[in-house]
C-alpha positions in Angstrom: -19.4 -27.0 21.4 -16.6 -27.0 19.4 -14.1 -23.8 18.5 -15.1 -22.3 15.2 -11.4 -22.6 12.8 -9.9 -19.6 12.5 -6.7 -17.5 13.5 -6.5 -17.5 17.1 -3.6 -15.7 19.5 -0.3 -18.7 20.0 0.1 -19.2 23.5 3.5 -20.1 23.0 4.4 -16.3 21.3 1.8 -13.5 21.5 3.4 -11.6 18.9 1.6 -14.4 16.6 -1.8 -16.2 16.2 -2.2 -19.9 15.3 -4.5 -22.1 13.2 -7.3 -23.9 14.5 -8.3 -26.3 12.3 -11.3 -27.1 14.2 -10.0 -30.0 15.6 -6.7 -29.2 16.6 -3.7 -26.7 16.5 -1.4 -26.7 13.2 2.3 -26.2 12.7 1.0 -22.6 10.3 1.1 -19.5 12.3 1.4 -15.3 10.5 2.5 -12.4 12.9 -0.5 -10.9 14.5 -1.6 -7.3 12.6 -0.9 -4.3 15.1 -3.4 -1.9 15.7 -4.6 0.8 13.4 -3.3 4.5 14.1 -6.5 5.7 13.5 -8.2 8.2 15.8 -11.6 8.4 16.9 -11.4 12.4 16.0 -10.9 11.2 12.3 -13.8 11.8 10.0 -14.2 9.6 6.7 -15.8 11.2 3.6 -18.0 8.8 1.9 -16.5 5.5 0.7 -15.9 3.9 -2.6 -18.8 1.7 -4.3 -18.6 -0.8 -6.5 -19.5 2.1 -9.9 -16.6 4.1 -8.8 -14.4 1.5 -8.7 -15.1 0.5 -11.9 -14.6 4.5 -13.4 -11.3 4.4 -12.1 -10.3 1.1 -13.6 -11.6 2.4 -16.8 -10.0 6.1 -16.5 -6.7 3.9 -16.1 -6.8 3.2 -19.5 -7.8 -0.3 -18.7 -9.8 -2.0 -21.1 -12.5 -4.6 -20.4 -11.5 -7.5 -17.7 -7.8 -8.1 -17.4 -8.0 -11.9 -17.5 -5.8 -13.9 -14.7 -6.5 -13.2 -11.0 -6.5 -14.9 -8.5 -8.3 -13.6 -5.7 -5.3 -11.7 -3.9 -2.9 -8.8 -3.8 0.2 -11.0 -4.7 -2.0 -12.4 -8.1 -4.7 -10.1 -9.4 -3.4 -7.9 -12.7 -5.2 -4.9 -11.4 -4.8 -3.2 -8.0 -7.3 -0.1 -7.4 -5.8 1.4 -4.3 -8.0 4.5 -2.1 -6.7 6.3 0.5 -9.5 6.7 3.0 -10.4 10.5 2.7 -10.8 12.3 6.0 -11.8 15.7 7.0 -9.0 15.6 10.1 -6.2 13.3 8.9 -4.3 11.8 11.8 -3.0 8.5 9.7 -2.9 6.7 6.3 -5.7 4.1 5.7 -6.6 2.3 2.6 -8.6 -0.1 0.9 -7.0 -2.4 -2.0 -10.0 -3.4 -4.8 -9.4 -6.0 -7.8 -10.6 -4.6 -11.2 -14.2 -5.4 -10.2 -14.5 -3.8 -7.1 -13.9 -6.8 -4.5 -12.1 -5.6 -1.1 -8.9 -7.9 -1.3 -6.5 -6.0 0.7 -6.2 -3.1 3.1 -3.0 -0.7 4.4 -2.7 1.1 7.9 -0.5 3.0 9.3 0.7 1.4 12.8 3.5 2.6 15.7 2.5 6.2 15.7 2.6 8.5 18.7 0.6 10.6 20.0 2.8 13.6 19.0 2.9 12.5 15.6 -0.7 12.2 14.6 -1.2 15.8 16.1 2.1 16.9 14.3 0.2 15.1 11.2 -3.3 16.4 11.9 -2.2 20.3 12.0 1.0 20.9 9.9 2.2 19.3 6.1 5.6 18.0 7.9 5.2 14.6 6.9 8.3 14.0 5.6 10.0 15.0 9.3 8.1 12.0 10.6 8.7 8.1 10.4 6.4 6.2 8.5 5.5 2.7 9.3 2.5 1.1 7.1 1.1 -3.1 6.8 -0.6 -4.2 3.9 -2.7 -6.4 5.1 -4.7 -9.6 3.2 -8.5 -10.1 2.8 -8.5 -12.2 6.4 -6.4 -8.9 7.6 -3.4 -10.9 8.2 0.3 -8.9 7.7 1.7 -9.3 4.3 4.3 -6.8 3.6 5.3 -4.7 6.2 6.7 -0.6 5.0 9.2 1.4 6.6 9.5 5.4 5.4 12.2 7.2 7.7 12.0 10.8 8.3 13.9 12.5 5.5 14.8 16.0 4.1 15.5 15.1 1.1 15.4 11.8 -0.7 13.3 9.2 0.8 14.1 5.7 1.0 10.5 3.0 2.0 12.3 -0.3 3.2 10.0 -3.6 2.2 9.6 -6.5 4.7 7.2 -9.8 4.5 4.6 -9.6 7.0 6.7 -12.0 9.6 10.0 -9.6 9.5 11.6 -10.7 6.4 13.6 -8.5 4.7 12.8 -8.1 0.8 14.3 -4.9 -0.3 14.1 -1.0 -0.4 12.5 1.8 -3.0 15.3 4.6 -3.0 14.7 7.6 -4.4 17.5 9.0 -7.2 17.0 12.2 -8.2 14.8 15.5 -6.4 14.7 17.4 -9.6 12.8 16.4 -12.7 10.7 13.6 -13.5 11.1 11.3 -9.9 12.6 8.1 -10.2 12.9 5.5 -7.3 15.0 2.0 -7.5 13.7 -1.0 -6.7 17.1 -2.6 -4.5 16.6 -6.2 -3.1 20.3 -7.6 -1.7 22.1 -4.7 -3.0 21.0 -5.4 -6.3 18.7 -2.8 -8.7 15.8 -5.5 -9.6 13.6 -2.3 -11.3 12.4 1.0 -11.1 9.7 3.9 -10.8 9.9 6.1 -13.1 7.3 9.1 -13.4 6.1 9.8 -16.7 5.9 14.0 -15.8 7.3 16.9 -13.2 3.7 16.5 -11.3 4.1 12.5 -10.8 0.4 11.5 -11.9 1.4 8.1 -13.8 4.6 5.6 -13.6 6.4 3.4 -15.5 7.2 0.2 -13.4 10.3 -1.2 -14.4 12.3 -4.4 -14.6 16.0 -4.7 -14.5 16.4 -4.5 -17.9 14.1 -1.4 -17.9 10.9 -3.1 -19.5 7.8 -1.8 -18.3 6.0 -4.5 -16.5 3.3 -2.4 -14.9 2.1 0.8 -14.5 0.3 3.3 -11.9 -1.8 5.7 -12.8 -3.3 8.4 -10.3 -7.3 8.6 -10.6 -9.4 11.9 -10.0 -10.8 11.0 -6.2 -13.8 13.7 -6.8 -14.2 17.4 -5.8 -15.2 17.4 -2.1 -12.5 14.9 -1.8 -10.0 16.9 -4.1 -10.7 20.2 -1.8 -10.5 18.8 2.1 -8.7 16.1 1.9 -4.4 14.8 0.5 -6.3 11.3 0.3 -5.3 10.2 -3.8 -6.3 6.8 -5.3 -4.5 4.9 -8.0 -4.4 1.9 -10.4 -1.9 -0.7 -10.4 -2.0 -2.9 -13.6 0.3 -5.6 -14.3 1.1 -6.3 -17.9 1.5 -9.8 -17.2 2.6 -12.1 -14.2 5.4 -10.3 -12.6 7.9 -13.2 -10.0 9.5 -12.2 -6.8 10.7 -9.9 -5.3 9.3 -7.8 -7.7 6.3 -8.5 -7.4 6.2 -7.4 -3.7 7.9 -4.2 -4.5 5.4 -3.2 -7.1 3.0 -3.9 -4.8 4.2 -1.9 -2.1 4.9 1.1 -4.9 1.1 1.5 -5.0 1.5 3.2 -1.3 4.7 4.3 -1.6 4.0 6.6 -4.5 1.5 8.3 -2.1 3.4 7.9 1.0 6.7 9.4 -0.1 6.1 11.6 -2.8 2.3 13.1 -3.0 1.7 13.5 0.7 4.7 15.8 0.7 3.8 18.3 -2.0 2.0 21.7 -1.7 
């Protein structure tokens, strides 16, 4: 009997898996997805169904179906991204929706020690700690890889494609105020975050000539959620097809906004 296609580990490199046409190896191989930093002591409240999806897409301000698509995170117009909500929280997890409530992406949090997640688990020091996180496609393959050092003061996430490929950082400007982060790819300011208020709930997504492109706005995750868990959920809508780099780095802004900035108040 035949081997099933599919993604299978490359003999030649293990950091990578190959494609099996069914018939034979091809020349396409993608870096193989490292394992989750999630802990068996980590306790998930609930999950998100298809209704809720669709009450957050609509408390976005989003109206009706957003037309265009595509199927994945680099081409749908509307990004509904949940942070898993845990009782213990050891790691970052989420799952990416399209507006109607399709799984077509998830984030983890990878290369974190053991010290770290107890550090995480028991104290709000996240900032002190390195922050490494993959977005990963529907097939769970790497697509952009984030890189949060520790910081004690302005935080900088530094953007890679999933095989290593550098694509630019988000650098925060300012501490005080309304937060605003650059968009940098080769040394050159290609956009911007810029939060609409002190508290950060909604941004302004940016292009280089300061035209919003997108936005993200933060959506009310529910009272349990809202009193035993950091875990936040947001939209990402595109106002219209959006090219590279940018694209990536609005994409990656839908964590980052979490991962540098809400995780670290209160």
């Amino acid at each position: 009997m035949s081997t099933a296609p599919g993604w299978y580990p490359d003999n030649a490199d293990p950091r990578f898996v190959r494609w099996w046409d069914g018939a034979q190896w091809t020349p396409h191989v993608q870096p193989r997805q490292e394992r989750s930093d999630a802990h068996h002591t980590e306790v998930e409240m609930g999950g998100t169904g298809q209704e809720r999806v669709a009450r957050q897409v609509q408390r976005a301000g989003v109206q009706g179906a957003v037309p265009g698509g595509g199927g994945t995170l680099l081409t749908e117009p509307v990004l509904v991204v949940n942070q898993k909500a845990k009782l213990i929280e050891m790691s970052n997890s989420y799952v990416v929706y399209d507006q109607h409530a399709r799984p077509i992406g998830t984030v983890e949090q990878v290369g974190q020690s053991g010290a770290a997640k107890a550090l995480r688990a028991f104290t709000k020091m996240d900032s002190m700690l390195d922050v490494r996180l993959e977005i990963r496609d529907a097939q769970g393959l790497p697509l952009l890889r984030l890189t949060r050092p520790a910081t004690m003061w302005k935080s900088k996430v530094l953007v890679e494609r999933g095989d290593g490929t550098p694509i630019g950082e988000i650098v925060q400007e300012n501490v005080f105020g309304k937060v605003r982060f650059a968009y940098v790819c080769n040394g050159v300011k290609v956009g911007g975050i810029h939060a609409e208020n002190w508290r950060a709930w909604n941004f302004s997504l940016q292009d280089h000539a300061g035209t919003e492109v997108a936005r993200i706005t933060k959506t009310w995750q529910g009272m349990a959620k809202a009193m035993f868990s950091t875990a936040d959920n947001y939209v990402v809508q595109f106002h219209h097809q959006v090219p590279d780099p940018l694209r990536s780095m609005i994409v990656a802004s839908g964590v980052t906004v979490d991962t540098v900035l809400s995780q670290n108040q209160g």
